[in-house]
C-alpha positions in Angstrom: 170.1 31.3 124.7 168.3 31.2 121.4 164.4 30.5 122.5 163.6 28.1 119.4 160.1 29.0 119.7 160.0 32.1 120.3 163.4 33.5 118.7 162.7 37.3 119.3 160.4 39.6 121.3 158.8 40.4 118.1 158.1 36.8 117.6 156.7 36.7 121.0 154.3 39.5 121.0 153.1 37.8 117.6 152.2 34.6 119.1 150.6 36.5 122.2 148.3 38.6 119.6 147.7 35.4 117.6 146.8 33.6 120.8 144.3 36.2 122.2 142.5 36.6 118.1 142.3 32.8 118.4 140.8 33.0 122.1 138.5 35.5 121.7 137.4 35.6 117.8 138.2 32.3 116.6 137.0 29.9 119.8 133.5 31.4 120.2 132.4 31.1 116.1 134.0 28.0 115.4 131.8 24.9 116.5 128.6 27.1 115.0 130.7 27.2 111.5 131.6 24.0 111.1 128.4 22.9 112.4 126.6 25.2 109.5 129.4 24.9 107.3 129.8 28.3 106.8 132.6 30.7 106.3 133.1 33.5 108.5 134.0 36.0 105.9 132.9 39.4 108.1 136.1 38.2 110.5 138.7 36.9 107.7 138.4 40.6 106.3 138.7 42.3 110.0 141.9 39.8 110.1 143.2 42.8 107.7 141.3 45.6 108.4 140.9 45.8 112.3 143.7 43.1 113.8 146.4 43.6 110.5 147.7 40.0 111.1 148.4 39.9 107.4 151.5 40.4 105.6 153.4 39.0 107.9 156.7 37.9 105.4 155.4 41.3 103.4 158.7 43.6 103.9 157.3 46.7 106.5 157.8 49.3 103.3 155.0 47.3 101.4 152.9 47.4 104.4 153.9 44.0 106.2 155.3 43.0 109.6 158.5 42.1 107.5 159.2 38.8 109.5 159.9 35.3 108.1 158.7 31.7 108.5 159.1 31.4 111.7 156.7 34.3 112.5 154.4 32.2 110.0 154.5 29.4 111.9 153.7 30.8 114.7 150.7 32.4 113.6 148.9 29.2 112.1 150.1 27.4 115.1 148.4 29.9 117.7 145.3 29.7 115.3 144.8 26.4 114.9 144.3 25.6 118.3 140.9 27.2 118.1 139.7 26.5 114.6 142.0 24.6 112.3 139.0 25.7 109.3 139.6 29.0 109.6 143.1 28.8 109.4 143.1 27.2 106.4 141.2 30.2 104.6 143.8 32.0 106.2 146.6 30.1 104.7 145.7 30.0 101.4 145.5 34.1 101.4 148.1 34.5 103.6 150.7 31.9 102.3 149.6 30.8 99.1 148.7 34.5 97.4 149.9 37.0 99.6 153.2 35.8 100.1 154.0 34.0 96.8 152.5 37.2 94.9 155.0 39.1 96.7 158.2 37.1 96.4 157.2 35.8 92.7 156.2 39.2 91.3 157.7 42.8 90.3 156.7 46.0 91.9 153.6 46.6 89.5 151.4 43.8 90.6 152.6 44.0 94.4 151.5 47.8 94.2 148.0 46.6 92.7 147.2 43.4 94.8 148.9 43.4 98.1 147.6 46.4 99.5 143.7 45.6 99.3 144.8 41.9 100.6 146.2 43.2 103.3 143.9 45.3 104.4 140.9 42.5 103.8 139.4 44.6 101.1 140.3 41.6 98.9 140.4 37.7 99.8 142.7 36.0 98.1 143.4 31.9 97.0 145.7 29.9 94.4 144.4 27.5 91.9 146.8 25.0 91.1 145.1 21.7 91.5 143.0 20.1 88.8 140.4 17.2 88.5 143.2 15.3 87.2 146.2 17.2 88.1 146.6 16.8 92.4 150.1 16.5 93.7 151.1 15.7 90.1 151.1 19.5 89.0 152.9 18.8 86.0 149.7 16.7 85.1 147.9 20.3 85.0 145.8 20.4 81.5 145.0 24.0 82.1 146.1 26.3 78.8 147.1 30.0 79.0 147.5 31.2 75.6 148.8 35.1 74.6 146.5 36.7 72.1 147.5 40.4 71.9 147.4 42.5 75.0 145.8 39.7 77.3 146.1 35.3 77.8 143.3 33.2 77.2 142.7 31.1 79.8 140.8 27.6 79.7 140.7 24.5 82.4 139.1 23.9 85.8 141.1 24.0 88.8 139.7 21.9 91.8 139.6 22.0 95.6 140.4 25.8 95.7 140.1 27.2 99.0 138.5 30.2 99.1 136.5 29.3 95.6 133.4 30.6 96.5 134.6 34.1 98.7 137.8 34.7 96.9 138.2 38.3 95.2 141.8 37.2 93.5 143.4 34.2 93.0 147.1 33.2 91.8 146.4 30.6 88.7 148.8 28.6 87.4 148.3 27.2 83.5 150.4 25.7 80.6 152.1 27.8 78.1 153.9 25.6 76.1 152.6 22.6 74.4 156.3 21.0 73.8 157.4 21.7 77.4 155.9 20.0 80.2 157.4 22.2 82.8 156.7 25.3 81.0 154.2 26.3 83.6 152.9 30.5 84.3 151.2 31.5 86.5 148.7 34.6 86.6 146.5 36.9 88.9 143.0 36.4 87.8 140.3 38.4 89.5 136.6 37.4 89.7 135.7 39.8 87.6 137.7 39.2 84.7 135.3 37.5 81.8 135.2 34.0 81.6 136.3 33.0 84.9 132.7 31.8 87.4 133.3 29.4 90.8 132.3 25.5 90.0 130.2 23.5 92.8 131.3 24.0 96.6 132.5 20.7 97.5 130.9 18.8 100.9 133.8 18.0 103.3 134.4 15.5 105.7 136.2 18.0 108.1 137.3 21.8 107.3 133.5 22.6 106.5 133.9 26.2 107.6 136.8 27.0 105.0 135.1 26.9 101.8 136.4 24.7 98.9 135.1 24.5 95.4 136.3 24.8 91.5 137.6 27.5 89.5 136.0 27.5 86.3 138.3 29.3 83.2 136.2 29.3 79.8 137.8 31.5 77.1 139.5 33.3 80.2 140.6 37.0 79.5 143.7 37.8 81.7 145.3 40.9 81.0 149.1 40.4 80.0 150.7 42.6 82.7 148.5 40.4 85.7 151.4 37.4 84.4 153.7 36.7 87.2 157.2 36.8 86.6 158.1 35.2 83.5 156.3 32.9 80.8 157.5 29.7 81.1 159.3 30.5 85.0 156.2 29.4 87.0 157.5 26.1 88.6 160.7 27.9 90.2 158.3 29.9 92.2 155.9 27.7 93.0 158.1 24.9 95.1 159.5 27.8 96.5 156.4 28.7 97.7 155.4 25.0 98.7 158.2 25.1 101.1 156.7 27.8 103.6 153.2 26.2 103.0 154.1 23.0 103.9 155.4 24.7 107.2 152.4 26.3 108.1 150.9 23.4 107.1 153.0 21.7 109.6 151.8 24.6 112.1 148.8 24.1 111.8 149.1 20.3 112.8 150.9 21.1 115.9 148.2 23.5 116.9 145.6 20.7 116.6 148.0 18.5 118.6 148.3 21.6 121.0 144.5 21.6 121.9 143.7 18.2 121.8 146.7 17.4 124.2 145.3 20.5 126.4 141.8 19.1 126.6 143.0 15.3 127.8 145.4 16.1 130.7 142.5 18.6 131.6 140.2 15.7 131.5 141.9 12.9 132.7 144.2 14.3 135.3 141.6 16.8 136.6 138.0 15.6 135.5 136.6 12.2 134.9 136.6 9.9 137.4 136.5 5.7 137.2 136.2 3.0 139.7 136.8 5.8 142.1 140.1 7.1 140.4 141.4 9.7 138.1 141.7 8.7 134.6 145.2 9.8 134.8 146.1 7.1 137.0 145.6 4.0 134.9 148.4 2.6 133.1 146.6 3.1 129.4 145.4 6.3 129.2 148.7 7.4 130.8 150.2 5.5 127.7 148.1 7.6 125.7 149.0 11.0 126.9 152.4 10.2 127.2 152.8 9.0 123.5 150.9 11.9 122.6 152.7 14.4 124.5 156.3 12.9 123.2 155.9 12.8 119.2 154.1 16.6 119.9 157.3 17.6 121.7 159.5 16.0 118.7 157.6 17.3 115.8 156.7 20.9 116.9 160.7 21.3 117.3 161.4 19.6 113.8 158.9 22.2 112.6 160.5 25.6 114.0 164.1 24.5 113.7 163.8 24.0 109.7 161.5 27.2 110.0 164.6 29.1 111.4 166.4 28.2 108.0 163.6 28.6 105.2 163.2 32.1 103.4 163.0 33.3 100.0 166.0 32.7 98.6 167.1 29.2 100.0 165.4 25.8 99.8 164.8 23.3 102.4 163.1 21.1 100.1 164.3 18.0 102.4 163.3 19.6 105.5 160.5 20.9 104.8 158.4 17.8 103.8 160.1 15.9 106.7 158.3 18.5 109.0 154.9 18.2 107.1 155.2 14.4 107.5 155.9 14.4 110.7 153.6 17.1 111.8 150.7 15.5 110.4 150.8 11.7 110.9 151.1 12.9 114.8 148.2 15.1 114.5 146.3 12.5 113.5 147.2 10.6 116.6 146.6 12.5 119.3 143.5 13.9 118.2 142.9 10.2 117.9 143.9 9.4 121.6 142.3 12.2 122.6 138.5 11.2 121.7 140.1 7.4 123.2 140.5 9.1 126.1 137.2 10.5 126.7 135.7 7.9 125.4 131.9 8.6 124.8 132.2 12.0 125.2 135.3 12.8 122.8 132.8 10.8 119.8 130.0 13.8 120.5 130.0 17.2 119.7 130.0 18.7 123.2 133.7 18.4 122.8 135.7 20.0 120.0 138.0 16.7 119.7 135.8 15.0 117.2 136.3 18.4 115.1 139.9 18.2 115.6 140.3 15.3 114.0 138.1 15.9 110.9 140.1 18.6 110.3 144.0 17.2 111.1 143.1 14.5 108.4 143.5 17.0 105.2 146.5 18.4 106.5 148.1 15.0 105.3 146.6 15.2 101.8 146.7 19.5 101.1 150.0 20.8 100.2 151.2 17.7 98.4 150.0 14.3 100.0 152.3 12.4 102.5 153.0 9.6 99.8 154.6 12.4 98.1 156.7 13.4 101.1 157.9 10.4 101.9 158.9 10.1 97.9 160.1 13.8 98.2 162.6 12.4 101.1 164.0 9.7 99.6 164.7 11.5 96.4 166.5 14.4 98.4 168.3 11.8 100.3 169.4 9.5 97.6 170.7 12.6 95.8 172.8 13.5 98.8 176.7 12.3 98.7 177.0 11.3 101.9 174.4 11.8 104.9 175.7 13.4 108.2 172.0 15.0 109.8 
């Protein structure tokens, strides 16, 4: 009987690794982070160099585990649970630049960029958002243009994570004037003249995972660091929302995880009132129960169109279905769960309040959940008949 969650034992000894780095490295650091607002960048690089929990779609002959998106899943799932902040900083090396860079690009530029992120010599982003340009990438203003051996690149790109850490970063720019979707994308290092980090932006939630601007004046790219073709950016890049939209998704159900963990705790366990458990009165049974129910229902929504996304199909449909879902319950419980602890859950002893900060971008990152609701209906209208 296929386990849904856990489909193989290599899956399984993933999630147990992911679950003991999230124990023991991510729980202890994570309320003094968020707290400071500060990114833990000593531990993002021992993510590569010490625990290797990088690469993990990254074929085994390129120096990956050589699993899929359900191993992905898994992994921003198990690390959610303890710090949701972190993750992101993980996701946007992990999904957005490590994997995309992989599946997008030829052998030169996977042999120069995905060894040193995989090994945390190098921390990695994307910039595709602008100032202007959110969910509406085609609205991007960014300009690449090909002068000789190199593109000149010249735009801002906002609410990059990773902005103010990131060694590498996977830009996407215009290339043709006369074609809207004529969108390239490109590896520009920090180094490379013309590129500096904008202002760090001041978050309501995800303070530890560091978000800022990518500033391109009179950008010098070299030609070879284009990936794929000019002109054949957009193909890759909804290809790539897909599985980040997933672990999106994953990292929503790990919130949900915790936060329903900490209120049975509490209420079945811990707090008393008018000489009873918590547990036993009829609304805060309500609330657990709800909780507990749309968890159930969207972490399985999330692994089964996991099972059926990889590189070369799209799950377009499915995949914003999961991130809607995923997210608008996240929200909830972590909501019920500071309901349920009432004074308590609204301080900082607890790590509810934090919970919530953080669930509430994973409804606006990765395309906002207007969009997936318009996504849906597009993909559903388009359909000749509807059977599940």
């Amino acid at each position: 009987m296929l386990d849904l969650f856990n489909p193989t034992d290599d899956h399984k000894s993933l999630r147990e690794l992911a679950a003991d780095i999230g124990a023991n490295l991510l729980e202890p650091q994570a309320k003094e982070h968020d707290q400071k607002e500060k990114f833990n960048e000593k531990l993002m690089r021992e993510f590569g160099s010490k625990y290797s929990l990088f690469g993990i779609t990254v074929p085994a002959d390129f120096g990956g585990h050589g699993l899929d998106a359900v191993a992905a899943v898994i992994v921003h799932e198990e690390l959610s649970r303890f710090d949701p902040a972190f993750t992101l900083s993980y996701l946007a090396h992990e999904v957005l630049f490590v994997n995309n860079v992989f599946h997008s690009s030829g052998n030169a530029l996977r042999n120069k960029y995905i060894p040193p992120a995989l090994d945390g010599k190098a921390i990695c982003g994307m910039g595709m958002s602008e100032p202007a340009a959110g969910t509406d990438v085609l609205g991007m203003k960014t300009r690449a243009e090909k002068k000789g051996d190199r593109y000149i690149l010249n735009g801002v790109k906002q609410w990059i994570t990773n902005a103010e850490c990131g060694d590498a970063f996977l830009v996407y720019a215009r290339t043709n004037e006369k074609d809207r979707r004529a969108i390239s994308s490109f590896i520009v290092e920090r180094s490379f003249k013309g590129f500096s980090v904008g202002k760090k932006e001041e978050k309501m939630g995800m303070k530890q995972s560091p978000t800022g601007q990518l500033v391109l004046e009179d950008c010098e790219v070299p030609a070879e660091n284009l990936v794929g073709e000019e002109g054949g950016a957009l193909l890759h890049m909804m290809r790539n929302l897909e599985i980040e939209r997933l672990t999106l998704a994953a990292m929503a159900i790990g919130i949900a995880r915790r936060a329903l963990s900490e209120m049975i705790r509490y209420a079945a366990h811990e707090r008393e009132a008018f000489g009873k458990k918590l547990a036993e009165f009829g609304q805060i049974q309500q609330l657990i129960a709800e909780s507990y129910a749309r968890y159930r229902a969207s972490r399985a929504l999330v692994y089964e169109t996991a099972l059926r996304v990889n590189p070369d199909s799209r799950e377009s449909l499915s995949a914003a279905a999961a991130k809607l879902s995923a997210t608008q319950m996240a929200e909830y419980v972590t909501r019920c769960a500071i309901q349920v602890f009432g004074g308590n859950g609204y301080t900082r002893d607890y790590p509810l309040e934090r919970l919530n900060r953080d669930a509430i971008l994973l409804s606006i990152g990765g395309g906002t959940n207007e969009a997936m609701q318009k996504n849906i209906m597009k993909d559903l209208a388009a359909l000749e008949s509807f059977h599940s």
